[in-house]
MIMI-514611 format. One line per field, with one value per residue (C-alpha): x, y, z; residue in one letter. Coordinates in pm, 1 decimal. Each point is the difference from the previous one (the first is absolute). Example, Ala and Ser with C-alpha at 12.3 -4.5 7.8 and 13.67 -1.06 7.14 Angstrom:
BEGIN
c1	(1230.0, 137.0)
c2	(-450.0, 344.0)
c3	(780.0, -66.0)
resn	(A, S)
//
This chain:
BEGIN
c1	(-1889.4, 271.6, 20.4, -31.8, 314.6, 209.5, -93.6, 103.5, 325.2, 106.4, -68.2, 232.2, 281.7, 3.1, -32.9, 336.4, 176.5, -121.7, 143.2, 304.7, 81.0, -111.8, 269.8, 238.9, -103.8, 25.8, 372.8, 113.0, 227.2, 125.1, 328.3, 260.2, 408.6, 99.3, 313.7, 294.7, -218.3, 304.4, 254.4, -23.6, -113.8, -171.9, -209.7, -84.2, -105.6, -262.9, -322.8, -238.9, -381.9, -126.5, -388.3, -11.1, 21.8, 359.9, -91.0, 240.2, -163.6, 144.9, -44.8, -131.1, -75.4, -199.3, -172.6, -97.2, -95.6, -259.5, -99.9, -173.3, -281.3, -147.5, 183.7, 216.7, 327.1, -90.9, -54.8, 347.3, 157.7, -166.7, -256.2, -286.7, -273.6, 132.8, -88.0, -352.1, -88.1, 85.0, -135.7, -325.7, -30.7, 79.5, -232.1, -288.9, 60.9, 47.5, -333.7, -148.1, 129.3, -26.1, -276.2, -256.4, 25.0, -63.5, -282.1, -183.3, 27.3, -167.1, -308.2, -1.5, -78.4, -222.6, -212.5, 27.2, -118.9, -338.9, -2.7, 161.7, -253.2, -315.0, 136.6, 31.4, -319.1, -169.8, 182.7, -137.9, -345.5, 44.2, 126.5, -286.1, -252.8, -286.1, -192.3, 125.2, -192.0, 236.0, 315.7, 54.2, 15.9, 237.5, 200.4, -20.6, 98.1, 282.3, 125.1, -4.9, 197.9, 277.8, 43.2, 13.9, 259.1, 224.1, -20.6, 160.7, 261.6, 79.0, 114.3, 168.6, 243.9, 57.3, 31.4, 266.2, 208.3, 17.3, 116.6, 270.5, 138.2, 2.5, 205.1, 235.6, 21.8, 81.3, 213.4, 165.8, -23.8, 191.2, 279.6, 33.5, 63.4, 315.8, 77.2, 15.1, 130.7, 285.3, 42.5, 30.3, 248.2, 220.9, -6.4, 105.3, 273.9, 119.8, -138.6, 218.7, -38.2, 211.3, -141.9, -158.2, -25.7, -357.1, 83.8, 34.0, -309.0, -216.7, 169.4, -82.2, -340.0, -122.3, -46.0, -217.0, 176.2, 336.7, 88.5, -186.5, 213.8, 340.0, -93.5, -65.6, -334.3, -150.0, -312.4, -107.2, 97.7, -266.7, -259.1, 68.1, -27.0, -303.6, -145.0, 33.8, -88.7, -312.5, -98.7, 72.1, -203.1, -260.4, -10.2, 4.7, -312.0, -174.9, 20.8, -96.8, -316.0, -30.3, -0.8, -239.8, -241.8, 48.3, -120.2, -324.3, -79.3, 71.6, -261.0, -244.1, 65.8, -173.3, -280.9, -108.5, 201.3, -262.7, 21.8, 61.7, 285.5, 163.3, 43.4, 142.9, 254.8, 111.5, 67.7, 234.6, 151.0, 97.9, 85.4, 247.1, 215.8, 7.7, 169.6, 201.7, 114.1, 129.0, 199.5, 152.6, 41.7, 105.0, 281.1, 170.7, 16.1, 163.8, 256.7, 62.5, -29.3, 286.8, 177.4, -7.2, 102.4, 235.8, 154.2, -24.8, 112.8, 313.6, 73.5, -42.7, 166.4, 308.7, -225.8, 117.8, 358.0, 200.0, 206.2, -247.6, -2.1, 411.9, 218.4, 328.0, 356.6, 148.9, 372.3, 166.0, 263.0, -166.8, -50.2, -232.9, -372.5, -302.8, -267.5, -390.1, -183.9, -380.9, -110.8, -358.6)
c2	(6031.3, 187.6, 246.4, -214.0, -185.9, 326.2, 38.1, -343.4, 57.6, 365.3, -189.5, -288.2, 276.2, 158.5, -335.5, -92.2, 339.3, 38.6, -317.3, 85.5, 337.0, -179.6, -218.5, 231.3, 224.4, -317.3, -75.7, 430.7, -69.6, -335.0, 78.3, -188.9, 96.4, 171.7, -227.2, 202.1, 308.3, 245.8, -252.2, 197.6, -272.6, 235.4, 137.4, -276.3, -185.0, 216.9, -153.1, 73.1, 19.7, -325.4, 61.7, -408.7, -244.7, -139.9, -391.7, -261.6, -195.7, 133.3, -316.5, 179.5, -358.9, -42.5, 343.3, -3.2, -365.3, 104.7, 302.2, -229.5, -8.8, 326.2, 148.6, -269.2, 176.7, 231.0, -215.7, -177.1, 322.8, 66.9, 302.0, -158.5, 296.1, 45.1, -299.2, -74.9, 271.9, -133.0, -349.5, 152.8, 249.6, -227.0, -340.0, 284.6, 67.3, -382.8, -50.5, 253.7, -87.3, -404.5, -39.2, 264.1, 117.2, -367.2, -41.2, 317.2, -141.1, -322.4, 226.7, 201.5, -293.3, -132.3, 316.1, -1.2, -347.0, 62.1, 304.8, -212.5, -288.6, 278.2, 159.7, -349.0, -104.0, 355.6, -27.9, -341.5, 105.4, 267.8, -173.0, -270.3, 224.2, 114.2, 233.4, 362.8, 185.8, -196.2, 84.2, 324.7, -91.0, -299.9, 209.5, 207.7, -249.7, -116.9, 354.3, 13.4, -328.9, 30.1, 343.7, -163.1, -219.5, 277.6, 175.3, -318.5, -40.3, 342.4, -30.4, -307.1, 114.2, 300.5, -208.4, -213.1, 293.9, 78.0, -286.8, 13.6, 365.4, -167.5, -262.8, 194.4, 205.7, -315.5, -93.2, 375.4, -55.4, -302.3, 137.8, 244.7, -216.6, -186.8, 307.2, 152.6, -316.3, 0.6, 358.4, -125.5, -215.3, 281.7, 240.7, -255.3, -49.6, 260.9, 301.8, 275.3, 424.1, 128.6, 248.3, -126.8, 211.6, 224.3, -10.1, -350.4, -103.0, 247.7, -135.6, -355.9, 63.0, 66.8, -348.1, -81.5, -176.7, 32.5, 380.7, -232.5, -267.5, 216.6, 158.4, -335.1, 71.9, -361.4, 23.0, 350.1, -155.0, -302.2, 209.7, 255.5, -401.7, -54.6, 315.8, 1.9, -346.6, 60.2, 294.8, -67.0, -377.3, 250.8, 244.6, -289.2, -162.5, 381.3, -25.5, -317.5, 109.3, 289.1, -179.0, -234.4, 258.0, 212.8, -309.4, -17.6, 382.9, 32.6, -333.8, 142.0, 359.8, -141.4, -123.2, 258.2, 274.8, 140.6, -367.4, -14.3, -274.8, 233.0, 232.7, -292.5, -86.0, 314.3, 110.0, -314.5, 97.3, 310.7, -151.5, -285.5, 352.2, 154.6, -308.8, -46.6, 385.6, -24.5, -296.7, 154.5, 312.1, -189.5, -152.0, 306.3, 159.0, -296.6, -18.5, 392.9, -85.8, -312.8, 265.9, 276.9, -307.7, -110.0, 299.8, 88.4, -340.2, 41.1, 351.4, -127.4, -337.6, 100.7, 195.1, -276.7, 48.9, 46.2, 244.6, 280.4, -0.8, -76.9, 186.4, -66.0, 179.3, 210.3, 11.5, 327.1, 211.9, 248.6, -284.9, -285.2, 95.6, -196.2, 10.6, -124.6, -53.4, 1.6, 18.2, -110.8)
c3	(-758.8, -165.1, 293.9, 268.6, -155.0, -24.4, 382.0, 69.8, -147.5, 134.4, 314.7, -101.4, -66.5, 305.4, 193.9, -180.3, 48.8, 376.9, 155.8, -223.0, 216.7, 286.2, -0.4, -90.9, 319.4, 214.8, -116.3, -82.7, 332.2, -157.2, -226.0, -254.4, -65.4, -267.6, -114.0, -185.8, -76.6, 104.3, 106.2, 362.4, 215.4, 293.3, -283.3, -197.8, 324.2, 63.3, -46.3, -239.6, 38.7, -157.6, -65.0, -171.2, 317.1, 10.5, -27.9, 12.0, -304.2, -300.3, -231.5, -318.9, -163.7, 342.4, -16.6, -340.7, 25.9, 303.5, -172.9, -248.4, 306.3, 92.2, 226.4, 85.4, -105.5, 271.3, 288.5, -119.6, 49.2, 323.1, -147.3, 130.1, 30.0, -383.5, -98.6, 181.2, -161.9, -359.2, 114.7, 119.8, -295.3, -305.0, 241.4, -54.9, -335.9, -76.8, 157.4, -210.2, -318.6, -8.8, 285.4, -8.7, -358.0, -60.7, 210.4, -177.1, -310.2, 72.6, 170.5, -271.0, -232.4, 243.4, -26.7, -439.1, -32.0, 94.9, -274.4, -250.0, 26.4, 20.8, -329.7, -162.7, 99.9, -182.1, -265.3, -54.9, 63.7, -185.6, -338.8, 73.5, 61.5, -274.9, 213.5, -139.2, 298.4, 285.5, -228.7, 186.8, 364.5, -53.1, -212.2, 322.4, 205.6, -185.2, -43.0, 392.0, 54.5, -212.5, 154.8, 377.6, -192.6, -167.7, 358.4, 126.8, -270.9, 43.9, 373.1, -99.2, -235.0, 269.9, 246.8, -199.5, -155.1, 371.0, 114.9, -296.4, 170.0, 344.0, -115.9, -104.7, 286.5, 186.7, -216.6, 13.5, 430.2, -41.3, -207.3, 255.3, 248.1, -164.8, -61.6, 326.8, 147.5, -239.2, 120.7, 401.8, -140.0, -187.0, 248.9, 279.1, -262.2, -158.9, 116.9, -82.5, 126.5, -270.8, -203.3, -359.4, -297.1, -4.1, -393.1, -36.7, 227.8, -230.9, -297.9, 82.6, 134.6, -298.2, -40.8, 286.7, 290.3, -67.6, 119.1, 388.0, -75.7, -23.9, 315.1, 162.7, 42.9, -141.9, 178.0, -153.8, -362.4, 95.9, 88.8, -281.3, -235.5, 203.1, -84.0, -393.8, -58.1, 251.6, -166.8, -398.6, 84.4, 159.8, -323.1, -253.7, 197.7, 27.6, -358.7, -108.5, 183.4, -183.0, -330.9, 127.0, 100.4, -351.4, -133.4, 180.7, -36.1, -385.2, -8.6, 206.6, -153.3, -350.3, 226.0, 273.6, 81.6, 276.5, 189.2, 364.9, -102.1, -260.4, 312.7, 205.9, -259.5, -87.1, 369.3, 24.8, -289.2, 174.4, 314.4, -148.4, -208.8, 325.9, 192.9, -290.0, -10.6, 317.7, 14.0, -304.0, 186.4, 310.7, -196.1, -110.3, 370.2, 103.7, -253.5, 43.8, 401.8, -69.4, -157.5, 247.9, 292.0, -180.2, 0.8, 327.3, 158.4, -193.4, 148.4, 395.0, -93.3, 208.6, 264.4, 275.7, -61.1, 306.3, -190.8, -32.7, 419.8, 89.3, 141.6, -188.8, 15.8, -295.4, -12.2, -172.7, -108.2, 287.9, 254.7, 157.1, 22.7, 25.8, -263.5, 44.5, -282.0, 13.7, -351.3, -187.5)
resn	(X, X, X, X, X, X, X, X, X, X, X, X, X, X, X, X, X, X, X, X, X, X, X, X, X, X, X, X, X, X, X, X, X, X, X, X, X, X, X, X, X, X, X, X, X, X, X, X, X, X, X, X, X, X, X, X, X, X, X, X, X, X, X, X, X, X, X, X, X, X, X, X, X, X, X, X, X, X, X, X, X, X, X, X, X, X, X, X, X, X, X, X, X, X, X, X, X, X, X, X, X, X, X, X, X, X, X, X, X, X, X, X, X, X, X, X, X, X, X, X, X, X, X, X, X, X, X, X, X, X, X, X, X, X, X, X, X, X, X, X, X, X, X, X, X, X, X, X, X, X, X, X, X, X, X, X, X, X, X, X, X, X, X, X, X, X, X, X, X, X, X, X, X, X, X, X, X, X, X, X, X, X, X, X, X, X, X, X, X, X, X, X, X, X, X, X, X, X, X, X, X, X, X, X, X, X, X, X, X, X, X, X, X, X, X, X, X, X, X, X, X, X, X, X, X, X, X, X, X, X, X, X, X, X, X, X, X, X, X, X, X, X, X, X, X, X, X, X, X, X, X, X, X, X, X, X, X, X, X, X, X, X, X, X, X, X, X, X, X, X, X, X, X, X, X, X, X, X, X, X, X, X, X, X, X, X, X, X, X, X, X, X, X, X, X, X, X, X, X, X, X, X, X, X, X, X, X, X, X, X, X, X, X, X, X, X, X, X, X, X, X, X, X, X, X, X, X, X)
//
């Protein structure tokens, strides 16, 4: 279950970060002014490759207001393949969490209350009974249906610390989107191509988000939120599991140790440290991967200047000349 819900959400990233370029390749030829950059007019007229679609509704109360629903700060800002996706992604995830989830645990208690009445109704017969010679078999029996019923109680509480680390990630994919819609708004705003300190945006990044949000980049600093709080909910769940598990094999450890449940229990036990090992792991490349971004947005944040490609004049002792200046 665990893997299929890393799938789901590499999936989810990509479908965010896709339509994201997308619209950005739609809109490369699409440009903004540079006001009072040089305090040349003829240069800072020169448009600017806007890769955020220039929208003419740049309420913030508005957009944060409609980024309460998913996606909706998006489709106020007219990034509407940005925010189907979030709509679709987190109407999934809402249907897994508070729908489906729901709907297994009812079935699962369906399927224990048959058990539960069949081991009531031994042990009944069993403290009621004289007959030695029967003792066996309905101790048997018993013994069978309280294991159908720990089988079932099992797969209920993974099913539920599940559901707790897909809640958060909704919760995470929701933050993300008042994020990102906060950082339509900003860039339609204030987007500036001056050059930002590499130092500072490393610096800053080591608290997570904040070497994004000095490069402007609010979007990458909600899905870099998203991320943590997905993956810390996911490692605290992976080991609540654990725990619960250690319980049932140092139990059955004074009992049987050959069993074929003993087996069972101790193979979850090493499944539940392995999902929780790489969350942790997971964690720490993104925070070194925030770092490294970080870094590198801040060292092309001026790449879009029109004054690494104009052709300006350079007045001297020795004469006029002209000077172009095409620097990275």
């Amino acid at each position: 279950m665990f893997t299929r819900f890393k799938l789901l959400f590499l999936v989810a990233c990509l479908c965010l970060a896709i339509p994201a370029f997308a619209e950005g390749d739609s809109t490369a030829n699409v440009g903004v002014t540079q006001k009072g950059v040089t305090g040349i007019e003829s240069i800072d007229t020169l448009t600017v490759n806007e890769w955020d679609i220039p929208t003419k509704h740049n309420s913030l109360p508005i957009t944060m207001l409609l980024s309460i629903l998913p996606g909706g700060g998006q489709y106020y800002t007219g990034h509407y393949v940005r925010g189907g996706f979030i709509t679709g992604i987190e109407a999934l995830l809402f249907y897994e969490v508070y729908i489906n989830k729901s709907w297994q645990k009812d079935r699962i208690y369906e399927q224990a209350k048959p058990y539960q009445d069949s081991v009531a109704m031994v042990t009944e017969a069993i403290m009621k009974n004289p007959d030695r010679d029967s003792l066996p078999s309905l101790l048997d029996k018993r013994k069978e249906y309280a294991n159908r019923v720990r089988e079932l109680s099992d797969k209920k509480m993974e099913q539920e610390d599940l559901r707790t680390a897909e809640n958060a990630w909704l919760f995470g994919l929701h933050l993300y989107g008042m994020f990102d819609a906060f950082g339509i708004w900003y860039n339609n705003n204030h987007r500036s191509v001056e050059y930002r300190s590499m130092k500072k945006a490393v610096l800053l990044g080591i608290v997570p988000g904040l070497g994004q949000m000095y490069n402007g980049e609010f979007g990458k600093a909600g899905l870099l939120y998203m991320s943590i709080i997905g993956a810390t909910t996911s490692i605290i769940t992976s080991q609540h599991m654990v725990n619960y598990y250690l319980k049932r094999k140092h139990v059955l450890g004074d009992e049987d140790l050959n069993s074929e449940e003993y087996d069972k229990i101790v193979e979850r036990v090493t499944y539940y440290r392995k999902n929780r090992n790489q969350y942790i792991w997971g964690i720490a490349l993104i925070y070194l991967y925030s770092l490294g971004d970080a870094a590198v947005d801040a060292l092309l944040s001026d790449f879009d200047n029109p004054m690494h490609f104009a052709l300006m004049p350079n007045i001297g002792t020795g004469g006029a000349s002209a000077v172009f200046s095409w620097d990275f």
